[in-house]
C-alpha positions, 0 to 999 in steps of 0.5 A, a space after each residue: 631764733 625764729 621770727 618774732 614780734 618785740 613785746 618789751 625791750 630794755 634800753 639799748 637794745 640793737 639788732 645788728 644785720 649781717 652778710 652771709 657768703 655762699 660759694 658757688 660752683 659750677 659744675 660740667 658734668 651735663 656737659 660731660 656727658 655731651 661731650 660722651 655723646 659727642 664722643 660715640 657720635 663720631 666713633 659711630 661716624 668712623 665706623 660707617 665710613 670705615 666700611 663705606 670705605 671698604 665697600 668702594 675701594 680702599 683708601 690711602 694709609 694717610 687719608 684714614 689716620 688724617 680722618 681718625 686723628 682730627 676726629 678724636 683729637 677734636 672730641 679729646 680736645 672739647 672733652 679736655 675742655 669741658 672737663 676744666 670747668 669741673 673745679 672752677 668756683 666763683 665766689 660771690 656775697 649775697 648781701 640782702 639788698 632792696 632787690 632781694 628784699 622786694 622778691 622775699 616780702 610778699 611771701 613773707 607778708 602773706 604768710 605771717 598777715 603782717 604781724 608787725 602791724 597788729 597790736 598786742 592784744 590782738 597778737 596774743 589773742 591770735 595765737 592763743 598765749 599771753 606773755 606772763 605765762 606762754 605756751 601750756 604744755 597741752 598747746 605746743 604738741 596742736 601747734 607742733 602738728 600745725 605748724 612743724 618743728 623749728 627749723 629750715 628744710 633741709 637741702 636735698 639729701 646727696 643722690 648717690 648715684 649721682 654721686 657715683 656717676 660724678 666719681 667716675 666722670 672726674 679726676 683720674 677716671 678720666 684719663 682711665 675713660 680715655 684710655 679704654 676708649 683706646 684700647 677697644 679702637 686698638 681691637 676694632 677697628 684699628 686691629 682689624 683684619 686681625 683684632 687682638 682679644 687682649 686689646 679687648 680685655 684690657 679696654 674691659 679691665 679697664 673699664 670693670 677698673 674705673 667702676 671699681 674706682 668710682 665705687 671706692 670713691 663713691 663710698 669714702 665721700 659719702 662716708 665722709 659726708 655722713 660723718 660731718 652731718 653726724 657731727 651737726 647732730 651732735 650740737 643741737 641749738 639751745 633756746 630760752 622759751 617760756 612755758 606754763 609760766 616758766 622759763 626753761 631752755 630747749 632744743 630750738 627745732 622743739 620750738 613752737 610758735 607763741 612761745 614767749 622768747 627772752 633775748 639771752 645777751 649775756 655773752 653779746 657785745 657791740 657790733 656796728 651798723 646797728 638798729 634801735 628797735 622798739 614795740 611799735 610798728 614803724 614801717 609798713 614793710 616788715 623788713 623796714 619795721 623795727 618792731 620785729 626780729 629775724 633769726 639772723 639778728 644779734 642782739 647788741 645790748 639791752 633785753 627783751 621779749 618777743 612772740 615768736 610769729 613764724 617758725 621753720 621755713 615760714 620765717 625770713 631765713 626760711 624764705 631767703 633760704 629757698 631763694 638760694 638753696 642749691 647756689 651753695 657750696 665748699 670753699 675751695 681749700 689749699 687741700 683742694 688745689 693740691 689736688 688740682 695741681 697734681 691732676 694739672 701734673 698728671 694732665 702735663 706729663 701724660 701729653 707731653 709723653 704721648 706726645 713723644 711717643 707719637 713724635 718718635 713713632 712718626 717722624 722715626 720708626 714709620 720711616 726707617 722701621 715700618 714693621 717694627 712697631 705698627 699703629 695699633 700697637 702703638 696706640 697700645 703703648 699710649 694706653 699703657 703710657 697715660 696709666 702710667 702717668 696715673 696714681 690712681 690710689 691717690 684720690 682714695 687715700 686722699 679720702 680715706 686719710 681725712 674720714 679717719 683723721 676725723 675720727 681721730 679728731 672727734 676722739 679728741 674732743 675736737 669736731 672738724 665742720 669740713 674734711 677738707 679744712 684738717 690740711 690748714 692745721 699744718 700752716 698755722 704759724 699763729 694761734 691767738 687765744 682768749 683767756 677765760 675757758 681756753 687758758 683757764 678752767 673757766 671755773 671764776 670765783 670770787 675769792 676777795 672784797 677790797 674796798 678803801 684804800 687798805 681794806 680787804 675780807 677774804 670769802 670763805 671757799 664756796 664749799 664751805 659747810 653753810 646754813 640751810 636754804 631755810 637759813 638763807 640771809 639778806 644783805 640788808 640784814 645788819 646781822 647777816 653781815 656780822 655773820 659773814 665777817 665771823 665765817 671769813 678768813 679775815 682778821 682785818 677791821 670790816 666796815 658793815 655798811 661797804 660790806 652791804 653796799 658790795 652784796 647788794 651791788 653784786 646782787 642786782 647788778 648782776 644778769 646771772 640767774 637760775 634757770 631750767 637748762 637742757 645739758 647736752 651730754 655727747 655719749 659715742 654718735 648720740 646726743 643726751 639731753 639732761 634737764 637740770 637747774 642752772 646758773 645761766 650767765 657771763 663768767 664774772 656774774 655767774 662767779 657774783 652770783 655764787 659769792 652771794 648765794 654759796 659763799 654768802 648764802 644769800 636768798 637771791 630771789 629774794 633779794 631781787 624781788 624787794 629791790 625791783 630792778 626799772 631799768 638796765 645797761 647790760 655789759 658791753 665789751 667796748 664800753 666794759 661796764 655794766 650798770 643797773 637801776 633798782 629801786 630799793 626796799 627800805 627807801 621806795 622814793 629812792 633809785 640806786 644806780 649800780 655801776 659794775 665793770 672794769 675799774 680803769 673803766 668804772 672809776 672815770 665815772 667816779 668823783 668820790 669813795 666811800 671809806 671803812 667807815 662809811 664817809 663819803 671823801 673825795 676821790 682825788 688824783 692821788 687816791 685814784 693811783 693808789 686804787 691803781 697800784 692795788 688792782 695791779 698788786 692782785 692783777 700780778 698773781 693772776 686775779 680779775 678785779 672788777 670794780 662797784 660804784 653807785 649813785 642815788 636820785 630821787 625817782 622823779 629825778 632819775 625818770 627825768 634824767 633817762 627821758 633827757 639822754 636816752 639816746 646817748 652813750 649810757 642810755 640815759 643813765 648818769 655818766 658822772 658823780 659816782 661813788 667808788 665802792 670797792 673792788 671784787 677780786 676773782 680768780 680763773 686758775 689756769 688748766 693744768 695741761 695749758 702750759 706744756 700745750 704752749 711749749 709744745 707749740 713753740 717748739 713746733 714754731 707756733 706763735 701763741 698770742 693772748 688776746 684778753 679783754 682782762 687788765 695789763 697786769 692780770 693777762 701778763 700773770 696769767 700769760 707767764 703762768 700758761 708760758 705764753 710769756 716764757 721764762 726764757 724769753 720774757 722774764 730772762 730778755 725782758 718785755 717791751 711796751 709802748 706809750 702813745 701821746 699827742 704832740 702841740 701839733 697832733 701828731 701821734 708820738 709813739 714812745 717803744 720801751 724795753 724792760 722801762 728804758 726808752 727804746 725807740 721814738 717814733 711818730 706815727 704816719 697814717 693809719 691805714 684800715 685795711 679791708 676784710 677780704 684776706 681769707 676770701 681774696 675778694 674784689 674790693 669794694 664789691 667790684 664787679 669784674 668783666 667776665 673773662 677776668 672772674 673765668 681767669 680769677 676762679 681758674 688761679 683760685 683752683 691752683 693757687 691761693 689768692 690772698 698769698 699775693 696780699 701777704 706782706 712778708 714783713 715778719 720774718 718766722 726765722 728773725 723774731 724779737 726776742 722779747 716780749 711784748 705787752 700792747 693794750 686796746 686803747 694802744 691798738 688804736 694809734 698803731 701803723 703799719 711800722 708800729 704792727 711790723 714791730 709788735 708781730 715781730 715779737 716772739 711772745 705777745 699779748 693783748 689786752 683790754 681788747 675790743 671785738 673790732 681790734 680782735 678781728 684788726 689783730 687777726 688781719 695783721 697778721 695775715 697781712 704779714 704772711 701768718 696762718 692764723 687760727 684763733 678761739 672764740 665763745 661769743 658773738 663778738 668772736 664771730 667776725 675774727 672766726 670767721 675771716 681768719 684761716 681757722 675759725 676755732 669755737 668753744 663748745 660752751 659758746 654761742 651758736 653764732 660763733 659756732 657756726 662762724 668757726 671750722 672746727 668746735 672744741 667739745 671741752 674748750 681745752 686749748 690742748 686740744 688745739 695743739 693735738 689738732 694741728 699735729 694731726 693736721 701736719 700728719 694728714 699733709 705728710 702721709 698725703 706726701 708719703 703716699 704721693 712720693 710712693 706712688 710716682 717711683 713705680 706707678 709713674 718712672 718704672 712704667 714709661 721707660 719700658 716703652 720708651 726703651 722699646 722705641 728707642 733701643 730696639 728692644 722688645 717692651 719690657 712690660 705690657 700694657 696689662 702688666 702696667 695696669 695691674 701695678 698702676 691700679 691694684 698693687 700700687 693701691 694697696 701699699 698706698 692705702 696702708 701708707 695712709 695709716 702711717 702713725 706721725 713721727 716723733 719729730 713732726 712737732 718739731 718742725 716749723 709750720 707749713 708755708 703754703 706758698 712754698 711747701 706744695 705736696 707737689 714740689 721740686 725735692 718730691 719730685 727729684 726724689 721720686 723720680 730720679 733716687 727712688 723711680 731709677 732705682 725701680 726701674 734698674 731692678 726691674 731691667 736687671 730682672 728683665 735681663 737676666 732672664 734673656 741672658 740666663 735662658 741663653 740670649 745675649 744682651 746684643 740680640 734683644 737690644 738695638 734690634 727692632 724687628 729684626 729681633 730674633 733674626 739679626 743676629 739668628 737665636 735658636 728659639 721659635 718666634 713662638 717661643 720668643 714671644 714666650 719669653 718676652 711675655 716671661 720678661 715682662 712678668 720679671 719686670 712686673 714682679 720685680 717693681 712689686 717687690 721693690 715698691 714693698 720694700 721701698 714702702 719701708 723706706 718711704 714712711 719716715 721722711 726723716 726717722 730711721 726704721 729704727 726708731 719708726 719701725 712698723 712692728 710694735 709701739 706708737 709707730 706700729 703700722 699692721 696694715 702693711 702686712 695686709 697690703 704686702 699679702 694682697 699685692 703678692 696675691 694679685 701677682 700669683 694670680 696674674 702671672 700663674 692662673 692659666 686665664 691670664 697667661 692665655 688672655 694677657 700673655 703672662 707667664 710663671 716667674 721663676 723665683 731665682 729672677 726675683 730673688 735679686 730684686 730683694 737684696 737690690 730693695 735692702 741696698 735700696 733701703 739701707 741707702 736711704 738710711 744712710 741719707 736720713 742720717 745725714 739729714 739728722 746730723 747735718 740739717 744745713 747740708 746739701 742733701 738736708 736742702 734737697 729732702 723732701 
């Protein structure tokens, strides 16, 4: 909605004015590239001193590694330094304030020439439009060319190269940056005089390994950058606009200034903090005016129309977003701080194992074997040692993983706003949904009248075969009506007149009309828009619409036009009622108030009830409890029940009356001495597939909780018919309820309920109203902290979540009651911490006659308790609770408010889609787990004990640096990329949710397993390998162990220190090829966490996995190619294996998988056993 000028309004219009959070991070990446300058400047330093040195005499061993470690260190530690402040994010609230204001005004002023002041008249005249008939087609292409589309510009497009340049600065490839720098120090100038060319290529290899990287990277990311921009695409914003005299709906970026703009509230309730506007300037200021509405602003109640004055970035939000455009950014998600706790993990271990490395260096073999291990090499193993400690296919698979589970998702009918948000799917515990359009088919027909006490016409099905539209009828037509007792499927006695009252009240009480709507077709990555007529409005006055116009052929226009409508109260979700003015066509003096809305609501207005026989009696305590029992009656079969009272003042009274209390509740309408008409009954079937949706949640340990303005009685009819409320569960335990009341001394007194027998007494304490800074974690009250408190709190944002602390952990997933519970709106209200502790505890909930404010306090509870909540919404009322639980669940049917309050959209409002998108959710967080578990046994365990081994046991290294790379960098990936295609496991729904505070993708189990089973295992394959190469080719495992440099010579082998460094290049690719293999039939074992092969085999079915056929090829590929091509074996010092070294390797790799077989059988039969507690 673009700015513009309020022409007309009907009562009670309000604007309500909202906050918008931004997110802002930091970033380091100049200061990384300072710290590289910085970096070169002291190699460069080094380098002169060095010959300097040379040229004046050589210095002391000491004097240079003093001069060359305090200089690197120094320039490691500030490059660590800056490289911590990549993923610090502070988040901050940009609330539009009188400062904000004072900067935004004056170009908003001179742009628009203070609009707000001018007059009608001369604003129609300005912009060339009048407000019967709007913009003539021949006007908005001139105006589209003055003026532009309708829409902000848009942020600057994504640099690619700048993004490329921050793939290779962050994450992994800077360790990989490090360690080349070591290497090319190993060459020059630590290797001279005698400099090894392999040093040199292996600081090549890893540098040509780090583009590599940030080209892999580069292009998921922006691939996935792509793929949420494409999805915006697919939900252009509708506008009602009037053109040439007609109101029709278009795509709001076609919008044009001057096109009369009819505010559509047919889905919006009340918000607090609101503004009465009015048509006349108020203010000088345009932001104090109440004359002029913003594209921010939410209409609360009441209609009007406006003249659009400003389009695109000349209007308010278009000022504020240039002021802030570029503060912006991603909230950081639990997705994130794995991420960053598994970078921390990396960033841990490869110090504490240099630093071993180092210690063991200095403080031993310096000293006892000086010629054993010389400084360069070491400083070749210490590259050899950080690439071990790097999963460097991690970040890529990461990537890879969420662009495809986007897809996926999209296929489902299901768009995701942000990659990132698909991990949350996997610790939701807690799903509270609307009813209408979710649970049902959003398809609402009148189905019956009730009117007296007993009385009751069944419709006739709207597909009836009818007369024409030249044969169209009019409720006031006596006739008429006899015709549509004869076409009913009703035998009872029909009161003609409350047969009139009951169409009539349908027909003008009732915001539904037909209007030129632009259908949004989604056909693969295009948007169709599709013209055609429509019935535009709520679900209840769209289903009275079609009762009149279909099922009783009633001329509605017509209708409408002889009994003008003066005045209106649209319907407001608190107040639940809707009530209109009309002044009608046989009585011109006369005004008759309709009053529609729910009967519990409706008939408090009431003071008497017309009969069958059109008398008007006394509506007595003891009738009110019979027009009760039938709204229950029909409510128990799943009908919606909407109630009709009028009242009829003489004109002159009825402007007298509004003029007196236009500023109360009802805007000037009468709040009493109604007259009960009758009832409409209209029914929502539920979609066939909600049901099994339900139980399948269940069974993955997900609450699913109702949250309905619709009365007790229907939402407990739908609930048991959508297995909210489950046979096993609510109908076999029973439900329970609760009733407050008021003592002699004010005290609240809650009665608990269990299947109608008093439970439980229990008085209320006070009632806390809890702030709304769960999801973000925010200081209250907007407190400003000291600066080394925010650096603090946003470097715990990057490892932990924040609101995990404000999770009370007073519901117990494993011990809930086994009941369920029913609590209405009016309940909500008397409800403390005890009373919420109760109710959440419940395995089956609903609530009803609910408002906005208690939806959001129900989401918030929830979350205080340590719940994951996802929740569903479709209008505006639903934008708050979208937005602040963790996932915010919009219907694609819904206003674009909420839409762009939730994180994710469903294209066919289904709410099976939702349950299809937490399992996929659970499957991006375990193949994220499965890769992590696959790259940490080889890449990481396998690669360090071979120099840890060299060190302390004298032996010669049983895998060179390159080899490590090799396997760390390209083997390694290519298993973990098709480990990222893993299919989900039969038995990945019937598990119970995630716990974020517990359940890390980086956690003890992993780890055990990873390193202790599945990492020793590797590396015994690979030194049995080792081994029993020197042991075949004739040298005895004492001659190669505890020897250090006396290798080769005490005790004396036959061979040639040539041919010794022969076979030790030999071994080492023994080593390389055996934990290749390994880690390919270890891929087998690793892909089901539970599953046996069996029953998750990778050949055919659900769980086929093509893609590591395709892996298993290129791996064996790039081992042919390092130890057989001829240029490796000279360049790196590789050698040919022969296949009898290799071939124990897969008979270790079965014994390896049909262990952990066996493992995962146990765990299947004894879920409570010790290896059960100790599976990761």
């Amino acid at each position: 909605m673009p700015t513009a000028i309020i022409l007309s309004q009907c009562s009670g219009e309000q604007i309500d004015e909202r906050k918008e959070k931004k997110y802002c991070w930091s970033s380091a990446a100049s200061r990384i590239q300072a710290s590289f300058v910085v970096f070169i400047i002291h190699i460069f330093v080094l380098n002169s001193t060095s010959k300097k040195q040379t040229r004046l005499g050589p210095p002391t061993l000491l004097h240079i590694r003093v001069q060359y470690y305090s200089s690197i260190y120094f320039v490691l530690f500030e490059f660590m330094y800056y490289w911590s402040f990549l993923t610090i994010s502070i988040s901050t609230d940009h609330v539009i304030e009188t400062s904000l204001a004072e900067r935004i005004e004056p170009t908003i002023e001179s742009a628009n020439d203070n609009f707000h002041m001018w007059s009608r008249d001369d604003l129609f005249l300005r912009f060339q439009t009048n407000q019967t008939t709007g913009l003539l087609i021949d006007q908005i292409l001139q105006f589209e060319k003055q003026y532009g589309e309708n829409k902000l510009t848009p942020p600057k497009k994504p640099n690619y190269i700048w993004i490329f340049l921050s793939q290779l600065l962050t994450g992994f490839n800077i360790f990989l940056w490090i360690a080349a720098i070591f290497a090319f120090l190993a060459w020059k100038p630590f290797g001279e005089p005698d400099p090894q060319i392999a040093n040199l290529a292996l600081g090549i290899l890893l540098c040509l390994i780090i583009f590599l990287n940030g080209i892999l990277d580069s292009y998921q990311v922006i691939k996935s950058i792509k793929i949420v921009a494409s999805f915006a695409k697919l939900l252009p914003t509708l506008t009602t606009v009037r053109r040439d005299g007609v109101e029709q709906q278009i795509i709001a970026e076609t919008r044009s200034s001057c096109d009369g703009l009819k505010v559509n509230n047919a889905n919006l309730t009340g918000e607090s903090k609101a503004v009465s506007c009015t048509t006349e300037c108020t203010h000088t200021i345009m932001l104090e005016s109440k004359n002029i509405v913003y594209c921010s602003s939410i209409v609360e109640q009441g209609t009007g129309e406006g003249l659009v004055i400003a389009t695109g970035d000349r209007t308010m939000i278009g000022r504020m977003s240039k002021l802030t455009q570029g503060k912006g950014g991603d909230e950081i998600t639990g997705l994130h701080r794995e991420f960053n706790r598994f970078l921390l993990f990396v960033c841990v271990g490869t110090v504490i194992a240099v630093a071993i490395l180092w210690i063991t260096w200095g403080a031993w073999l310096q000293r006892d074997h000086p010629t054993f291990v010389s400084y360069n090499n070491n400083i070749v193993n210490s590259v050899g040692m950080i690439v071990a400690f790097l999963p460097v296919g991690l970040p890529s698979c990461v990537t890879f993983v969420l662009t495809i589970v986007a897809k996926r998702m999209y296929r489902q009918k299901v768009l995701v706003k942000s990659l990132q948000i698909v991990e949350t799917f996997n610790s939701v515990s807690v799903i509270a949904t609307d009813k209408t359009g979710t649970l049902t088919q959003n398809q609402m027909t009148v189905t019956h009248l009730l009117w007296d006490l007993d009385r009751t016409l069944a419709l006739p099905s709207i597909h009836s075969n009818g007369p024409s539209s030249s044969q169209q009828l009019n409720p006031s037509d006596r006739n008429a009506i006899e015709l549509i007792k004869c076409r009913a499927s009703s035998t009872t006695n029909v009161s003609i007149e409350v047969i009139h009252d009951l169409l009539l009240g349908a027909c003008l009480c009732n915001n539904a009309e037909v209007q030129l709507v632009a259908n949004v077709e989604l056909g693969g990555n295009t948007v169709d828009m599709v013209r055609e007529t429509k019935i535009v409005g709520d679900a209840a006055d769209t289903a009275l619409y079609n009762m009149c116009s279909r099922a009783c052929h009633i001329d509605m226009i017509e209708t409408r036009s002889k009994n003008r409508r003066l005045q209106v109260l649209p319907f407001n979700s608190n107040m639940k009622l809707m009530i209109s003015a009309n002044k009608l066509e046989n009585s011109p003096s006369m005004v008759l108030i309709l009053m529609k809305g729910a009967p519990d609501y409706v008939i408090q207005h009431c003071s008497t009830y017309k009969t069958n026989q059109g008398d008007v009696e006394l509506l007595t305590n003891e009738i009110r409890q019979m027009i009760v029992k039938r709204q229950e009656t029909f409510g128990k079969d799943g009908y919606r029940l909407i109630a009709l009272c009028q009242r009829s003042l003489e004109e002159n009274e009825f402007n007298e009356y509004v003029n007196a209390n236009h500023s109360d509740r009802l805007h000037g309408f009468p709040s009493d001495n109604y007259t009960f008409i009758g009832l409409y009954a209209l029914i929502d079937p539920p979609r066939d597939e909600v049901p099994d949706a339900v139980l399948k949640a269940r069974h993955a340990g997900i609450r699913v909780a109702m949250v309905t303005g619709d009365h007790p009685t229907t939402a407990r009819s739908i609930a048991n018919q959508v297995n909210i409320l489950s046979s096993e569960i609510s109908l076999n335990n029973g439900i329970d309820t609760f009733q407050s009341t008021k003592d002699q001394n004010g005290k609240i007194i809650v009665d608990l309920y269990r299947n109608d027998n008093l439970l439980e007494k229990h008085e209320v304490a006070h009632i806390t109203k809890h702030d709304l800074n769960i999801r973000e974690g925010n200081h209250p009250d907007g407190e400003k902290l000291p600066w080394y408190k925010r650096m603090i709190g946003s470097c715990k944002n990057n490892f932990s979540d924040p609101t995990s602390g404000n999770a009370n952990e007073g519901v117990n997933r494993m011990n809930y009651i086994p009941y369920g519970v029913v609590v209405t709106g009016c309940e909500i209200e008397n409800m403390d911490d005890y009373m919420w502790d109760w109710v959440l505890s419940h395995q089956e909930i609903v609530f009803a006659r609910t408002s906005p404010e208690q939806k959001l306090s129900i989401v918030t509870e929830f979350q205080r308790r340590g719940e994951v909540v996802a929740v569903t919404g479709d209008g505006t009322n639903d934008a708050l609770p979208l937005k602040y639980a963790h996932l915010g669940v919009a219907m694609q049917s819904g206003t674009d408010i909420s839409k762009d309050a939730g994180d994710m959209i469903l294209l066919d409002n289904n709410f099976s889609s939702i349950i299809r998108a937490i399992e996929t959710g659970r499957l991006v967080s375990d193949n994220l787990k499965k890769v992590a578990i696959h790259l940490l046994p080889g890449g990481s365990w396998s690669q360090i004990w071979p120099i840890f081994f060299n060190l302390w046991f004298g032996m010669p290294l049983a895998l060179s640096a390159f080899l490590a790379i090799t396997f760390c960098m390209i083997n390694d990936v290519f298993l973990s990329l098709a480990m990222a295609n893993e299919k989900p496991e039969r038995d990945i729904m019937a598990r119970p949710p995630s716990i974020r505070s517990q359940d890390r993708m980086l956690n003890l189990r992993l780890l055990f397993h990873a390193f202790m089973l599945a990492g020793n295992a590797a590396t015994f394959v690979g030194f049995f390998s080792y081994c029993y190469y020197w042991i075949d080719n004739g040298v005895p495992f004492y001659s190669f162990m505890f020897t250090f440099e006396h290798f080769g010579k005490d005790p004396p082998l036959p061979q040639s220190p040539e041919e010794l460094r022969r076979m030790t290049s030999t071994a080492q690719s023994a080593y390389y090829c055996s934990t290749c293999i390994f880690q390919m039939i270890n891929f087998f074992a690793t892909r089901t966490r539970y599953a046996s092969i069996i029953q998750h085999n990778p050949f055919w079915g659900k769980s086929r996995n093509w893609y590591v056929f395709l892996a298993i090829i290129g791996s064996t590929g790039v081992q042919l190619l390092v130890t057989r091509l001829v240029w490796f074996n000279n360049t790196f010092q590789t050698q040919p294996i022969p296949v009898k070294y290799i071939v124990p390797t897969i008979g270790f790799g079965m014994l390896w998988l049909l262990i952990d077989e066996l493992r995962k059988l146990c765990v299947r039969k004894w879920p409570k056993g010790i290896l059960a507690k100790i599976a990761w």
